[in-house]
Structure formats: C-alpha cells, structure tokens
NUNU-695240 format. One record per residue (C-alpha): residue number from 1; x, y, z. Coordinates in nm, 2 decimals, decimal comma. Layout:
BEGIN
+-----+--------+--------+--------+
: pos :     px :     py :     pz :
+-----+--------+--------+--------+
: NUM :      X :      Y :      Z :
...
+-----+--------+--------+--------+
***
This chain:
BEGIN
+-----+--------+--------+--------+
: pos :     px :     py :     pz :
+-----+--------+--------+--------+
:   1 :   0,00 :   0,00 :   0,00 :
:   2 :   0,15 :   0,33 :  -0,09 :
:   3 :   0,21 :   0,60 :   0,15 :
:   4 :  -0,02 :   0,88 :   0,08 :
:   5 :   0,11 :   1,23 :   0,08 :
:   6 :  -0,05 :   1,58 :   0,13 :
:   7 :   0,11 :   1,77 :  -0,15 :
:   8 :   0,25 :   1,66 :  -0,50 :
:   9 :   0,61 :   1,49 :  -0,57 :
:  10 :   0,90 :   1,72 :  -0,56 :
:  11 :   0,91 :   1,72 :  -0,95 :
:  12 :   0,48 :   1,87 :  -0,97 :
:  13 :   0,62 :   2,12 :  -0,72 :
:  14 :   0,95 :   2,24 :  -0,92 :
:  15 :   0,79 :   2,18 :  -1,29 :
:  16 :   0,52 :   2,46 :  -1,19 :
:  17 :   0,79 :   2,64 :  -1,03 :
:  18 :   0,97 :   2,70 :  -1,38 :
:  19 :   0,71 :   2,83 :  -1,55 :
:  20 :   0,68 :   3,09 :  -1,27 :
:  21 :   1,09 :   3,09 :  -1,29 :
:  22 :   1,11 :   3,15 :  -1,67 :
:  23 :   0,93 :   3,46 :  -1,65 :
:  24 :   1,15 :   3,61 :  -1,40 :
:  25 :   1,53 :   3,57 :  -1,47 :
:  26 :   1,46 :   3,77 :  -1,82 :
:  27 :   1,39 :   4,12 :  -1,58 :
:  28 :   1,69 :   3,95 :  -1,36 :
:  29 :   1,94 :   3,92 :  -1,65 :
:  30 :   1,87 :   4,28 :  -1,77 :
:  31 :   1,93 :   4,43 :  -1,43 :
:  32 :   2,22 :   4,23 :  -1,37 :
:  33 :   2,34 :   4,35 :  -1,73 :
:  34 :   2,25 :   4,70 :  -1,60 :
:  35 :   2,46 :   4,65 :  -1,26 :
:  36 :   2,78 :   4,48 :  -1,44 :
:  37 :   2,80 :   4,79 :  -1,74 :
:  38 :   2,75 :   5,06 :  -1,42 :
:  39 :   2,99 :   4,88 :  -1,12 :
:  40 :   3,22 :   4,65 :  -1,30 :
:  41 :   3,20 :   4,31 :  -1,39 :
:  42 :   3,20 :   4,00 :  -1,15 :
:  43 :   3,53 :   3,82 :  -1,15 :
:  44 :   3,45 :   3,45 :  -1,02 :
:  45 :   3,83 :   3,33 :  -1,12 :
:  46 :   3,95 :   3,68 :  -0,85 :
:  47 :   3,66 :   3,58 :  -0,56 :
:  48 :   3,77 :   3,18 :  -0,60 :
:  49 :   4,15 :   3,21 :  -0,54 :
:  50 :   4,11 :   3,44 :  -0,32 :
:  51 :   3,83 :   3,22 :  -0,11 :
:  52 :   4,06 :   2,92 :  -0,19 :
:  53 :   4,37 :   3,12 :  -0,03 :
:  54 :   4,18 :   3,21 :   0,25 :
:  55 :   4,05 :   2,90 :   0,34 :
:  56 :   4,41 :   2,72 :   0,35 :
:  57 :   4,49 :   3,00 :   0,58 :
:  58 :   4,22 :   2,89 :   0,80 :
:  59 :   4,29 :   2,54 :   0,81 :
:  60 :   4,63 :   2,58 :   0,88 :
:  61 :   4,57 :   2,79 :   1,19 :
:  62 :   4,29 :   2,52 :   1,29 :
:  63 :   4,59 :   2,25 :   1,26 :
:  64 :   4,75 :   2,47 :   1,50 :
:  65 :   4,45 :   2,48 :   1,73 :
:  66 :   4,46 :   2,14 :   1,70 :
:  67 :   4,78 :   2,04 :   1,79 :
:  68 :   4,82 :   2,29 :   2,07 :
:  69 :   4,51 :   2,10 :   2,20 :
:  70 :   4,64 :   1,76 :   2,21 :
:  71 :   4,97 :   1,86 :   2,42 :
:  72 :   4,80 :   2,07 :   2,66 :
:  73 :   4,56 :   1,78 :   2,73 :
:  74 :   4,32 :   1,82 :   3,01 :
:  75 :   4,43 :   2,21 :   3,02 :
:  76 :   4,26 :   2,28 :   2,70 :
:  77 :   3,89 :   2,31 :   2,78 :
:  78 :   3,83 :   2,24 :   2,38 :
:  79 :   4,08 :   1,94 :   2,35 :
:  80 :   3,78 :   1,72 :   2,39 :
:  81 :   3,63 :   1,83 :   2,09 :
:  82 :   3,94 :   1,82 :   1,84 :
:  83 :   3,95 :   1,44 :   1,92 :
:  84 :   3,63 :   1,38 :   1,83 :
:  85 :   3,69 :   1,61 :   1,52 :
:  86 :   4,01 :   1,43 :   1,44 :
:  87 :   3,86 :   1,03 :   1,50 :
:  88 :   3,53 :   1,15 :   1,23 :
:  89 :   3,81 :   1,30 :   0,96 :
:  90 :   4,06 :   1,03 :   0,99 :
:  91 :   3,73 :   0,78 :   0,96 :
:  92 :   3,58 :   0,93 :   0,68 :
:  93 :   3,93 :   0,94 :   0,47 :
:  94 :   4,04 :   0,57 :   0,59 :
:  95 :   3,76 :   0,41 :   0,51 :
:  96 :   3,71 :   0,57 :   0,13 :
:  97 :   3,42 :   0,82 :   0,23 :
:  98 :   3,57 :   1,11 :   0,21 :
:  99 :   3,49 :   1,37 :  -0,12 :
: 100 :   3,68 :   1,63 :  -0,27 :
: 101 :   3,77 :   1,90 :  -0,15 :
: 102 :   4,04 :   1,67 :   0,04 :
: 103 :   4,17 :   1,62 :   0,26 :
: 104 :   3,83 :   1,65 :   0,49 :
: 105 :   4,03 :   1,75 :   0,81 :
: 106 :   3,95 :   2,12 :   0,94 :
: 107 :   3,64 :   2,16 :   0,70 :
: 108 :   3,27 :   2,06 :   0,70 :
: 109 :   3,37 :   1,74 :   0,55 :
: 110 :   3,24 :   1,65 :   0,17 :
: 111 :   3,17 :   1,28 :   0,17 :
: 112 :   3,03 :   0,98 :  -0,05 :
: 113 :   2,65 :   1,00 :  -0,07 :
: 114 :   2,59 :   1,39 :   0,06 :
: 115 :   2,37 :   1,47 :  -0,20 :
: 116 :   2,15 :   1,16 :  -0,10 :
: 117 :   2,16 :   1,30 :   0,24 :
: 118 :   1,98 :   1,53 :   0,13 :
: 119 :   1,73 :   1,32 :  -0,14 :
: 120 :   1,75 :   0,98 :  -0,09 :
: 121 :   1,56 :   0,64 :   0,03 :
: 122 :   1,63 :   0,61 :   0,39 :
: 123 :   1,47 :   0,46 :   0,69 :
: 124 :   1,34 :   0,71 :   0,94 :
: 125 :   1,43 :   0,67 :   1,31 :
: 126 :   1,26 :   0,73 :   1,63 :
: 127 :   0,90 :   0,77 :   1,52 :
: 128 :   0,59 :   0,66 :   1,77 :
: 129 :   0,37 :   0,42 :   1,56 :
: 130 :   0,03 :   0,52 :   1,46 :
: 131 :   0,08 :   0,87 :   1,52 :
: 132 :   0,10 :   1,12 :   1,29 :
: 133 :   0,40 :   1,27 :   1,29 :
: 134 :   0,43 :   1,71 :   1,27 :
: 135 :   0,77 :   1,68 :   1,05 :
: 136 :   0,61 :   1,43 :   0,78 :
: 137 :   0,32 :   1,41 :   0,52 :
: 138 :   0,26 :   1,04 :   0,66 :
: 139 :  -0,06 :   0,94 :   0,84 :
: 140 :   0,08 :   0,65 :   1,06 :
: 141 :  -0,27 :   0,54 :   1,17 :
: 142 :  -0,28 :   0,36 :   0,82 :
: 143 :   0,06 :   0,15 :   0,89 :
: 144 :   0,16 :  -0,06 :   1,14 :
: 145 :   0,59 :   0,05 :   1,23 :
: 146 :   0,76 :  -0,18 :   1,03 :
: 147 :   0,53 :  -0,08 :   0,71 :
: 148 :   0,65 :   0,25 :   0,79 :
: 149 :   1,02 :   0,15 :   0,81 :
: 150 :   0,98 :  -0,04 :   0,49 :
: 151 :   0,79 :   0,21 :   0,28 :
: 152 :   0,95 :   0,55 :   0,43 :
: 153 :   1,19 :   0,51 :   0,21 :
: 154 :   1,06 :   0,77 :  -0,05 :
: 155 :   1,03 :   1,04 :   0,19 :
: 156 :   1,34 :   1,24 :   0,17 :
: 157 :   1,44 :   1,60 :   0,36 :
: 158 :   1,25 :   1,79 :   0,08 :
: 159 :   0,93 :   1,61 :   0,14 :
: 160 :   0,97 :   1,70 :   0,50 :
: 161 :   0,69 :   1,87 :   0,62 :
: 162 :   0,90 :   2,15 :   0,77 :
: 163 :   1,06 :   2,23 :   0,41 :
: 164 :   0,79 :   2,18 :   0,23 :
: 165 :   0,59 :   2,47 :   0,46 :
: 166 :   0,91 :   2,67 :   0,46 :
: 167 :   0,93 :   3,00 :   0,23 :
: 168 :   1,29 :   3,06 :   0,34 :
: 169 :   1,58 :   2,83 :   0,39 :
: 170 :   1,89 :   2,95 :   0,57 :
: 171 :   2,20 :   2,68 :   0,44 :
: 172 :   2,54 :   2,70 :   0,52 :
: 173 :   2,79 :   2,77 :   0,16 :
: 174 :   2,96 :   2,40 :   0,22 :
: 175 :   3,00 :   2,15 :  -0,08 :
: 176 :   2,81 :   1,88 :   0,10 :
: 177 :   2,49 :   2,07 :   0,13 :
: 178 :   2,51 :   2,20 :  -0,20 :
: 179 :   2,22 :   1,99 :  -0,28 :
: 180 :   2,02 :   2,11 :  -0,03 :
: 181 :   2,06 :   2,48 :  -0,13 :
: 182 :   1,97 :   2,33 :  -0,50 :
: 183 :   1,63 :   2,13 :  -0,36 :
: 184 :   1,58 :   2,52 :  -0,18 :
: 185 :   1,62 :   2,73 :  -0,49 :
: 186 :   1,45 :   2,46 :  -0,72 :
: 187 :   1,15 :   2,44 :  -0,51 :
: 188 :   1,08 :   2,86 :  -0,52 :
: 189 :   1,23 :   2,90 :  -0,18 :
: 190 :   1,42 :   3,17 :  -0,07 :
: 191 :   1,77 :   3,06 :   0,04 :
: 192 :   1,99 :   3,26 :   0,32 :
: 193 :   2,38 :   3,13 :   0,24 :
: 194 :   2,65 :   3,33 :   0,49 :
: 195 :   2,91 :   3,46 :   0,26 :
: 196 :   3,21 :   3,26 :   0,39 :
: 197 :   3,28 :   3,31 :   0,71 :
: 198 :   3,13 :   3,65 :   0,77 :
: 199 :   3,47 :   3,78 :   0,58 :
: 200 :   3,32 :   4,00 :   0,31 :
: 201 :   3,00 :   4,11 :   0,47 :
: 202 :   2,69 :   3,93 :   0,64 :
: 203 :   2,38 :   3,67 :   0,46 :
: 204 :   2,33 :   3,66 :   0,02 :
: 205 :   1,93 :   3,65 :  -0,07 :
: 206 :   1,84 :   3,41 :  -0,33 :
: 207 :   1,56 :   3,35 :  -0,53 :
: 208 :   1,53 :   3,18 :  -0,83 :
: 209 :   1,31 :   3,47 :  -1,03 :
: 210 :   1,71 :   3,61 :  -0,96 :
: 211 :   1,92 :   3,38 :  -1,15 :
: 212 :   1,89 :   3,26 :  -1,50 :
: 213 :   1,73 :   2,98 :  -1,68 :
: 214 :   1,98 :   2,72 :  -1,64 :
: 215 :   2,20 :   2,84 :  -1,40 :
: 216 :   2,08 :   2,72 :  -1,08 :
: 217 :   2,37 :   2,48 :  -0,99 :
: 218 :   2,61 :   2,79 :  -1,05 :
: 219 :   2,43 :   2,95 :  -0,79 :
: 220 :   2,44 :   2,70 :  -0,51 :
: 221 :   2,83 :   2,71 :  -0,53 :
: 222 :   2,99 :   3,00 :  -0,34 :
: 223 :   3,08 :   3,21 :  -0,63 :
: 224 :   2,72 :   3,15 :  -0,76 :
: 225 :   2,62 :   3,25 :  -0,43 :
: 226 :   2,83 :   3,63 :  -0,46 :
: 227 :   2,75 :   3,65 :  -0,85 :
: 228 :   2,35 :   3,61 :  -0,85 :
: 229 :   2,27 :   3,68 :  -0,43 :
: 230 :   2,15 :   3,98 :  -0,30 :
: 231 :   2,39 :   4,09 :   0,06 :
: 232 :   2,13 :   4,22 :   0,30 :
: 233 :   2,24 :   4,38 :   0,68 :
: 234 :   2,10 :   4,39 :   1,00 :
: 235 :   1,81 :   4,57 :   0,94 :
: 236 :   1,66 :   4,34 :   0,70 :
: 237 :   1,35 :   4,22 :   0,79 :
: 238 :   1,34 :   3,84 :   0,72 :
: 239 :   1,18 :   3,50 :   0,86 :
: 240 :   1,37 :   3,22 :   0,83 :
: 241 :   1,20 :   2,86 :   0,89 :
: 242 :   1,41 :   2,62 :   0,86 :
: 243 :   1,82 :   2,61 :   0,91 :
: 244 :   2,04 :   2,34 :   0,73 :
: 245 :   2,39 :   2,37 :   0,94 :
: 246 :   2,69 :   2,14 :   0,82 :
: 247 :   2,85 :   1,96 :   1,12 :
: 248 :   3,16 :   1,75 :   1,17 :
: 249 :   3,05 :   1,54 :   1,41 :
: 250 :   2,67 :   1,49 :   1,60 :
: 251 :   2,52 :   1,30 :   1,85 :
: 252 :   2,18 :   1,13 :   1,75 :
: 253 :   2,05 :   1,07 :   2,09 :
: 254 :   2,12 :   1,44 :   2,25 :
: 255 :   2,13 :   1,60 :   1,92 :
: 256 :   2,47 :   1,77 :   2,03 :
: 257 :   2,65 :   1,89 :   1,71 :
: 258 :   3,07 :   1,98 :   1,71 :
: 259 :   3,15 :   2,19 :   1,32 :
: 260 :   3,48 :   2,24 :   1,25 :
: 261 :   3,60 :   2,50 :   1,52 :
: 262 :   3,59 :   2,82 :   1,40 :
: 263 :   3,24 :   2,91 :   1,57 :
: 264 :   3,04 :   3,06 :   1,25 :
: 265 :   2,74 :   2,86 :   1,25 :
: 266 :   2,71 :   2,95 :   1,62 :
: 267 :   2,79 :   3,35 :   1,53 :
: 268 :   2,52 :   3,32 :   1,25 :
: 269 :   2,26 :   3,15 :   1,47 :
: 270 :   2,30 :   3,45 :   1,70 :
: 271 :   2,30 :   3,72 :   1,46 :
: 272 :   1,96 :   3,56 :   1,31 :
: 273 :   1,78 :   3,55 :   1,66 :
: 274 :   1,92 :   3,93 :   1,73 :
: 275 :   1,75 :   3,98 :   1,43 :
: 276 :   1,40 :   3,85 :   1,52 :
: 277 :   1,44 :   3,61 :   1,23 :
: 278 :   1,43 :   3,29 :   1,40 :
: 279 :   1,29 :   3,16 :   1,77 :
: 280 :   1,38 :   2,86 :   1,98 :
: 281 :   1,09 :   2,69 :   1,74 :
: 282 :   1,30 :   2,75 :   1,40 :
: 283 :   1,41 :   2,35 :   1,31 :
: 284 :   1,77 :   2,33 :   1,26 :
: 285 :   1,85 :   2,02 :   1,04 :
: 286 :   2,24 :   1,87 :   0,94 :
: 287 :   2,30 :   1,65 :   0,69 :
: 288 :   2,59 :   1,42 :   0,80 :
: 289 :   2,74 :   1,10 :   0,65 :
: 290 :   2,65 :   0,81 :   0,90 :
: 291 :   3,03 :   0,81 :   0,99 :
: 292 :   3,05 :   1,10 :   1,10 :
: 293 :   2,78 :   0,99 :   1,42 :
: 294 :   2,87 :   0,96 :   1,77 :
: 295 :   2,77 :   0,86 :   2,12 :
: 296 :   3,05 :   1,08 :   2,31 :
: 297 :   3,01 :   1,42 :   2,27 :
: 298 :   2,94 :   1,48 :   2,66 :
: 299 :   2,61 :   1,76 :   2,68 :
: 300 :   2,76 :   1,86 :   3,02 :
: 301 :   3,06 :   2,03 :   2,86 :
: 302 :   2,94 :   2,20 :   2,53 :
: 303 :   2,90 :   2,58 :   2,60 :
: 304 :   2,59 :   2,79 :   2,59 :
: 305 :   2,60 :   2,97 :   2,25 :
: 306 :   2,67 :   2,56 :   2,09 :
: 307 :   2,40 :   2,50 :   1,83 :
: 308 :   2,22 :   2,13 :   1,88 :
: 309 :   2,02 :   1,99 :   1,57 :
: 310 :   1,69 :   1,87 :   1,57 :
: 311 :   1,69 :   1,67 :   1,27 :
: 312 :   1,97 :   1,46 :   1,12 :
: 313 :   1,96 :   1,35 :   0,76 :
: 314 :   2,22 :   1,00 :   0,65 :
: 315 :   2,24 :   0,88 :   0,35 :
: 316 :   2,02 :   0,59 :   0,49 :
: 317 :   1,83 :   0,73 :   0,74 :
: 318 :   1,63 :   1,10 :   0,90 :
: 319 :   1,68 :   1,07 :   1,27 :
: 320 :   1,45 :   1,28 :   1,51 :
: 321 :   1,70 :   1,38 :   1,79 :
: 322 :   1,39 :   1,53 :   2,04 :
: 323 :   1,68 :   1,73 :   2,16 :
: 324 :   1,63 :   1,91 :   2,49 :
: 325 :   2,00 :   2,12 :   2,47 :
: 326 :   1,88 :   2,46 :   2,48 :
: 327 :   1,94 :   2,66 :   2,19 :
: 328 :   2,17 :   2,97 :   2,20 :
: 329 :   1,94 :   3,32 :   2,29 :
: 330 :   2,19 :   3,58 :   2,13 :
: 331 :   2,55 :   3,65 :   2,08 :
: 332 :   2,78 :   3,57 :   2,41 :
: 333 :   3,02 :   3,84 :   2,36 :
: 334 :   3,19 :   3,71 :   2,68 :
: 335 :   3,28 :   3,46 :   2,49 :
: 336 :   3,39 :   3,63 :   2,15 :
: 337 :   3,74 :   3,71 :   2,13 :
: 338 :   3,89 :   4,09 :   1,99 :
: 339 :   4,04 :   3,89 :   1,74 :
: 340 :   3,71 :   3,75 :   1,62 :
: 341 :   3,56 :   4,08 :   1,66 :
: 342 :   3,84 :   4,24 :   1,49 :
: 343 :   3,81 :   4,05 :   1,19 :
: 344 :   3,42 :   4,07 :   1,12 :
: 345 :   3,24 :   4,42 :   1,04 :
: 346 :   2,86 :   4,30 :   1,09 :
: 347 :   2,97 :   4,17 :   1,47 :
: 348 :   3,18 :   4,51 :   1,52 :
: 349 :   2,85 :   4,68 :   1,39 :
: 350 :   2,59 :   4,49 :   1,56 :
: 351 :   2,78 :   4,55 :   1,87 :
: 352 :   2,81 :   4,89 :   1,81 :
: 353 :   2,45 :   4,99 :   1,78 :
: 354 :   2,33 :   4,72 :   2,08 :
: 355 :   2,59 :   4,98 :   2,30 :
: 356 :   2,44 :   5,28 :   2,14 :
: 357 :   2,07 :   5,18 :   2,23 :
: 358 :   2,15 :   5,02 :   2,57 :
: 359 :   2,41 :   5,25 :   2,72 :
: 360 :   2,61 :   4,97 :   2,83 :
: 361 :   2,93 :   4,85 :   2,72 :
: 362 :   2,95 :   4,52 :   2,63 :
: 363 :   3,16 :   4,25 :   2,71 :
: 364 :   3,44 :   4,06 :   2,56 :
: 365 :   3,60 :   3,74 :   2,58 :
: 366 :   3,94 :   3,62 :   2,61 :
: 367 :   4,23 :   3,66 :   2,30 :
: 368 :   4,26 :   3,44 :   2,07 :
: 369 :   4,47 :   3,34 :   1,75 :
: 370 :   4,30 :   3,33 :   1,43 :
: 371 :   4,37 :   3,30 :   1,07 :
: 372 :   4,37 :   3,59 :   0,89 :
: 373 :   4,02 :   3,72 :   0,66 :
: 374 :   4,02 :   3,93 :   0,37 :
: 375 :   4,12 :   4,24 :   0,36 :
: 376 :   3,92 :   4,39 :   0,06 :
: 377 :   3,83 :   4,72 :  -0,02 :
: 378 :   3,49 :   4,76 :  -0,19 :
: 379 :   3,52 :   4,64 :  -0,54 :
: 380 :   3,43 :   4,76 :  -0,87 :
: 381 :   3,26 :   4,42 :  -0,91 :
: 382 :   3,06 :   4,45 :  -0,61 :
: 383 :   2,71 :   4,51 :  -0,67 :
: 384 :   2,53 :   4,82 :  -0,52 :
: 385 :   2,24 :   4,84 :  -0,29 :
+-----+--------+--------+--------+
***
C-alpha cells in the first residue's frame, strides 16, 4: 500500500515552479546587465582564489589549534572536541568516504553519498507508531511501524513537512549541502547562504526569479552565491524557517552537534535570533554521513552559544533527535574574542548599535589566535544596494 502524501512529488512542485521561474530571470538578467556595465564586472576566477587562499589560511591555523590541544591535554577546555573532530576525519578518509575538496580535516567534511543526504531512500528513526508525525506528510494510523520502516523510504528531507511549509531556507555555503541549497532554490524557496565566514559582509538572498534559466547549480556554489545573491544587513526584515547547518561530528540521541571550530554557524545563529528572524521553534536540520555519528560528545561540557540539531539526515536514514540542549538566545560576547571581533564588520556593527541603544558597554571574551580574513576594499565588481 503506498504511503499517501498531502502535496504533489517534488518534481509537480519544481515543474510549476519553472514556469513561474522563466518569467523572472529575463527582468533579472537585464538588471544584472545593467549592474555589471554601471559597477564592473564579476570576477568569479578573483573571488575563487582568493576564497581558496583564504581557506588554507584557515585550516592551517585550525591544525594549529589542534595540535596545541592535544599537548596541553586536560588544560585545554576544547581538547575534547578536536579528538572527536580528528577520529570523524581520519574515519571518513580511511575508510574511502571522504569527497573532494580533500583532505576532509579542518572543513565541513564533503563525503560519498551527501547529495542523498539530502534526497534519498532512507529509513526514518525514532517515530511513535500510529501517530501522525508534525515533520512528515505520513498518516501513521494507516501502517503498522515496520510498514512504515519499509515504505518511508521515499520520503526524503524535501518532502519533509518542515521544508515543504518553509518559504525561506537559511543553508550554510559548504560542498556537501550543496544539494540542499539546489532542492531550496529549485522548489521557489528563498535561500539565506552566509558569505564565507562572515569575511566580506553578512547573509546573500536568493531566489530563483534572480538567476537565469539554467543556472541554478552555479548558484548553489559560493561564487554563484556572490555572483547572483542579494547581501542584506542587519536591518533586513526576514523570517527564516528552517536552518540546514553542516556539522563535523553529531550525536543522535542528545542531538549535540561539534562543526569544524571556527564558531560561524554558532555567530550566524546568533545574529539571526538578534535579528528576530528565527525563535527557539526554527528547526535546525544537518546532513551528515553516518560516519560521521557519535555517542560521546558529553552535553555537560558543550558551551551555551553551541547550536544542537533537531533533525539529522544519513544517506540511509532521517533521525528525530527530540533534543532538549537549549538553543543559543543571542551573541555571548563574553565569549567572542577581539580577534574574532576584529576580523568581522557585521559583529563590530551589531555591537556597536546594541551599545548605542543600551548604554552599556559590552563585554568581551578572552584573546585568541586566528587565521587571517580578507582584507578587501569595496570592489568595482561589487554590486550596489
């Protein structure tokens, strides 16, 4: 007996959204034509080497991290969560799971099978039988459990309840949820992507009446993301419903998540509840290999602005964490370092103006050494507001 569902496959729901699409990107290209003749054109090859030198920058300072970690031992408060970091990477590339960009050590790790993490058959965990469950279209009063084990299997993240009601999707610019920002902007959803990490500016708007016919995948890639997005600041007023966040490692039965150390997902979540566009009811979903799941990330010792998941998509399976971690309420700036601060203008301007309208000054956590961000002037390429 086939499972019934309460809207129309994921291909009804993207084949109307073309026609809408088609429309669109003709009054996108010209003003895109407009922008490029006015302000200079977009150089992807400039923005990639320079992401691409950036990012090697980082990863060597997070070896650093690292290693400093593992010698100090118990005296490192974070030494905990580098070996976990470091067991999930050496897994993933030992075993042959590991995807470019290699290696997977001190990124969001690409692995085999991410894209069916994100639309694939899978068996669903944790689900009460004959109940109907909020996150799915699936009326489990019809099937006995292992029915429902057996003929879930369909019933991928973007026939999830909670992205199919969502307008806009807030996804993090890593390669192995590319495929979720292309289910996002392929189903008429808005997509939020942080340009990466925080270095240029703030959150890229996308919509697909924004980018050409065609050119979708291009803009689920970072450079896509800078050529066809939108930047919008702090005074944007947005709703976001759903987040996708890329972790390294995560904990299916707490729903405890560790990413790869730098603290940007937890800096974005922030910024977004500062911003009144998410609440402690906004779903937060990762898409993980099942490698990269663990049973010893101890809840006891993961800080207060830490981001837990409530959803955790496999390549064979969608697990329902029920997390009860509390989500983070704000920024922490006890905790944020004049490095961090140093290096990213939307923190040193949010702060700003939360000291202008309170009085107070806030304040700051202990120094730090980071890798070093871009330095960029405003370019000729850049698009303007």
């Amino acid at each position: 007996m086939p499972l019934l569902f309460q809207s129309p496959p994921l291909s009804l729901n993207f084949a109307a959204a073309a026609s809408r699409r088609a429309t669109a990107a003709a009054a996108s290209v010209a003003m895109r034509s407009s922008t490029s003749s006015s302000s200079g054109a977009f150089d992807p090859a400039a923005f990639e080497a320079e992401r691409l030198r950036l990012d090697a920058a980082a990863r060597a300072e997070m070896a650093s991290a690292a290693a400093a970690g593992a010698e100090s031992g118990a005296a490192d408060p974070r030494a905990w969560k580098w070996a976990i970091r470091k067991r999930v990477w050496d897994a993933l590339e030992a075993e042959g799971v590991a995807r470019d960009p290699r290696p997977v050590h001190h990124r969001i790790p690409n692995f085999d099978g991410a894209a069916a993490a994100a639309e694939s058959r899978r068996r669903v965990k944790k689900f009460k039988p004959y109940i109907r469950h909020p996150l799915l279209f699936v009326s489990y009063a019809i099937f006995p459990p292992a029915n429902v084990q057996a003929q879930i299997g369909s019933c991928d993240l973007g026939r999830l309840d909670v992205f199919q009601n969502a307008q806009c999707v807030k996804v993090n610019p890593d390669t192995p949820q590319k495929q979720v920002r292309f289910l996002t902007l392929s189903g008429d959803k808005k997509l939020l992507t942080p340009q990466p990490r925080l270095r240029t500016g703030f959150f890229s708007v996308l919509e697909s009446s924004m980018i050409p016919a065609g050119c979708i995948p291009e803009a689920c890639t970072s450079v896509g993301a800078a050529k066809y997005g939108r930047p919008i600041g702090l005074d944007e007023r947005i709703k976001v419903d759903l987040i996708v966040i890329g972790s390294v490692a995560v904990d299916p039965n707490s729903g405890a998540r560790l990413g790869k150390g730098e603290g940007f997902a937890e800096l974005e979540y922030g910024m977004l509840r500062f911003m009144g566009a998410i609440d402690d009811s906004t779903m937060i979903v990762t898409s993980v290999h099942d490698k990269q799941l663990v049973d010893d990330i101890p809840v006891e010792k993961l800080l207060v602005h830490d981001v837990p998941v409530d959803i955790i998509c496999t390549p064979t399976q969608v697990i329902f964490t029920n997390t009860a971690i509390p989500k983070p309420q704000g920024i922490y700036w006890e905790k944020l370092s004049p490095e961090k601060l140093g290096q990213i203008r939307i923190l040193r301007e949010l702060k700003r103006r939360i000291e202008e309208e309170t009085g107070t000054i806030l304040p700051c956590g202990p120094s730090e050494q980071l890798p070093p961000t871009a330095q960029r002037r405003r370019r000729r390429w850049q698009r303007k507001r």
